[in-house]
C-alpha positions in Angstrom: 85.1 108.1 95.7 86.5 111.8 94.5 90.2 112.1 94.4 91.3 112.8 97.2 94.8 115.8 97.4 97.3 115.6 99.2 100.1 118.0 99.5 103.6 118.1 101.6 106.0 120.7 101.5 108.8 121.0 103.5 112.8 122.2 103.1 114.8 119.6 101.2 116.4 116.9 103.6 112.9 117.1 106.3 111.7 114.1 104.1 108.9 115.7 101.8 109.8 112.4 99.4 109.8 109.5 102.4 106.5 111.1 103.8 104.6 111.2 100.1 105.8 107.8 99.6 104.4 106.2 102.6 101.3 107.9 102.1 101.3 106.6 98.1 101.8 103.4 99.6 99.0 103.1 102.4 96.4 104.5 99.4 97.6 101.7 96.9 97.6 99.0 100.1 94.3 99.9 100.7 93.2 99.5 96.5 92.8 103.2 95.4 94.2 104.5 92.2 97.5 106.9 93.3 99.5 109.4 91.3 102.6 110.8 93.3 104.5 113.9 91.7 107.3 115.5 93.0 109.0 119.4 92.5 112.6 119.8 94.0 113.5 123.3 94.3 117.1 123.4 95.0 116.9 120.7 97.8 120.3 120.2 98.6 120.4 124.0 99.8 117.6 123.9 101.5 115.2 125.0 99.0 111.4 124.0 98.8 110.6 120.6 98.2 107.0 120.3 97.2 105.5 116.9 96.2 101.6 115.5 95.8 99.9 112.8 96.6 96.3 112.1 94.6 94.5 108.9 95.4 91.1 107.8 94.6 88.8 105.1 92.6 90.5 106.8 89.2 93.3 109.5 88.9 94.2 110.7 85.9 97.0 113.2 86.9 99.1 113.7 90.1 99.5 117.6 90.6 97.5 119.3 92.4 96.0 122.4 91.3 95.7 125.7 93.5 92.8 125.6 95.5 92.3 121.8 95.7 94.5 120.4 98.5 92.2 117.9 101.0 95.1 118.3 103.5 98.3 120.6 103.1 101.3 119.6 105.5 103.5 121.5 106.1 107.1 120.9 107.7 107.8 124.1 108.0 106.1 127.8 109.0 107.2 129.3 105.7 106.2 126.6 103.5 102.8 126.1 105.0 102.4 130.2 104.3 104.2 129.6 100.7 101.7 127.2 99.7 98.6 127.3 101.8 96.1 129.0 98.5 96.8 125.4 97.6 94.6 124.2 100.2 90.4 123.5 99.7 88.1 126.3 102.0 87.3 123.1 103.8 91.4 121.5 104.0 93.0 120.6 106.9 96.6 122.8 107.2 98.8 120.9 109.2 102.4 122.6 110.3 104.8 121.5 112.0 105.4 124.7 114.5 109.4 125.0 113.1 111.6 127.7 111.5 114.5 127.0 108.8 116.0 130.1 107.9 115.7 130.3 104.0 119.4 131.8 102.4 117.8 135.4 101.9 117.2 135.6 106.0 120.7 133.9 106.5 122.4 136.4 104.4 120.4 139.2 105.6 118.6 140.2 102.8 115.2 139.5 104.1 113.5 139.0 107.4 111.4 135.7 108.3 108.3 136.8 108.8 106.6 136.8 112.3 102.9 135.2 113.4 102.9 133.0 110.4 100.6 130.7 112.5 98.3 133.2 113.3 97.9 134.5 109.1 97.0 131.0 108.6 94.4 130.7 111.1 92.8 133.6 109.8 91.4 132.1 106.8 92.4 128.2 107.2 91.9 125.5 109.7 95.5 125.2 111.2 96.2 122.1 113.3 100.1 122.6 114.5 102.6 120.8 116.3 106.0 121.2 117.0 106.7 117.9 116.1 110.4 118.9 116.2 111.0 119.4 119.7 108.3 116.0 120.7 110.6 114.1 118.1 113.7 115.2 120.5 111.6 113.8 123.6 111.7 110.6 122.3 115.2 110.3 121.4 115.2 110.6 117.9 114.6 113.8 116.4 114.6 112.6 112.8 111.2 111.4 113.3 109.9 114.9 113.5 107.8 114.0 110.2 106.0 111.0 111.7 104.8 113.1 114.5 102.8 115.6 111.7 102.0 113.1 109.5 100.1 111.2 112.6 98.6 114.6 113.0 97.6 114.9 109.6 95.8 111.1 109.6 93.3 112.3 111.6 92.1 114.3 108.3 92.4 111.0 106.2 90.3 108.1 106.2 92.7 105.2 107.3 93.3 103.1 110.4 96.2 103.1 112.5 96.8 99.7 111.6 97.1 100.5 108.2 99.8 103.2 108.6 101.9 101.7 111.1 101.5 98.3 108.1 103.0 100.9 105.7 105.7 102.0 108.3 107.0 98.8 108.7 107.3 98.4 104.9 108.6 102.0 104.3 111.1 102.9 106.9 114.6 101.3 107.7 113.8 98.1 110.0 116.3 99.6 112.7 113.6 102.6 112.8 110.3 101.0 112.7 109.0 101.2 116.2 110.5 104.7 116.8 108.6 105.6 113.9 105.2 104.2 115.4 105.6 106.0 118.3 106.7 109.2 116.7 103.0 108.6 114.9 101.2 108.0 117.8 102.5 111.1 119.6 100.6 113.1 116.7 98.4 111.0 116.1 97.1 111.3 119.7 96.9 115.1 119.4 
């Protein structure tokens, strides 16, 4: 099997570093080679936080280049359009349909830009969500990132068993079942 790319980008604190490791942790469960990298813009301000996920029968390195992304998610408008020429022709983009206002737009030197879904879907396959507001529905709106990434396994080759085994070993034990069902709900999408 080829390597296989993964890429999530999100704002720091949306758990970009939970999400890549439960997904470094379902390849390795089910015997792939996986390399896990991680950049941290200035995180605690909200900056990007970009990290990659390679897994396959060999990996030699774990970034991945521009261009080469299997499946891009996104946990945030702006960072899906920041980093979507990472994506293959043929990748999945997956967004969760949410705006965080980056310091320029707070402070009023720049504007968020508007149809950021719509670019995408010009020259990518866009599957959105906003996981946000379902992750309110249920209660527990810190679960927003299960929600995409249950999206996103539809563009991965792994069974629902399989991630909710890798839930139950990744996520607090207070949180598990929340967490399945926040996967479900995009998973069902």
């Amino acid at each position: 099997m080829a390597a296989k790319n993964i890429m999530i980008v999100g704002v720091g604190g949306q758990g970009t570093l939970l999400t890549s490791r439960i997904l470094g942790g379902l390849a390795i469960g089910a015997g792939y080679d996986v390399k896990l990298s991680e950049v941290h813009g200035m995180a605690q301000r909200g900056g990007s936080v970009v990290t990659f996920v390679r897994y396959g029968e060999e990996v030699a390195e774990p970034i991945v280049e521009e261009g080469q992304a299997d499946v891009l998610i996104a946990f945030e408008r702006l960072e899906a359009l920041r980093y979507a020429h990472f994506l293959k022709k043929d990748g999945a983009l997956v967004v969760n349909d949410w705006r965080i206002d980056p310091m320029p737009v707070v402070i009023g030197a720049a504007q968020y830009p508007e149809g950021i879904l719509e670019q995408l879907r010009e020259t990518y396959s866009v599957y959105s969500v906003n996981a946000t507001d379902e992750a309110k529905k249920l209660g527990y709106s810190r679960t927003f990132n299960l929600i995409v990434l249950g999206l996103a396994a539809q563009h991965m080759d792994f069974t629902r068993e399989q991630w909710y085994e890798v839930i139950e070993r990744t996520v607090p034990p207070k949180t598990v079942e929340i967490n399945k069902q926040a996967f479900d709900v995009g998973y069902s999408l």
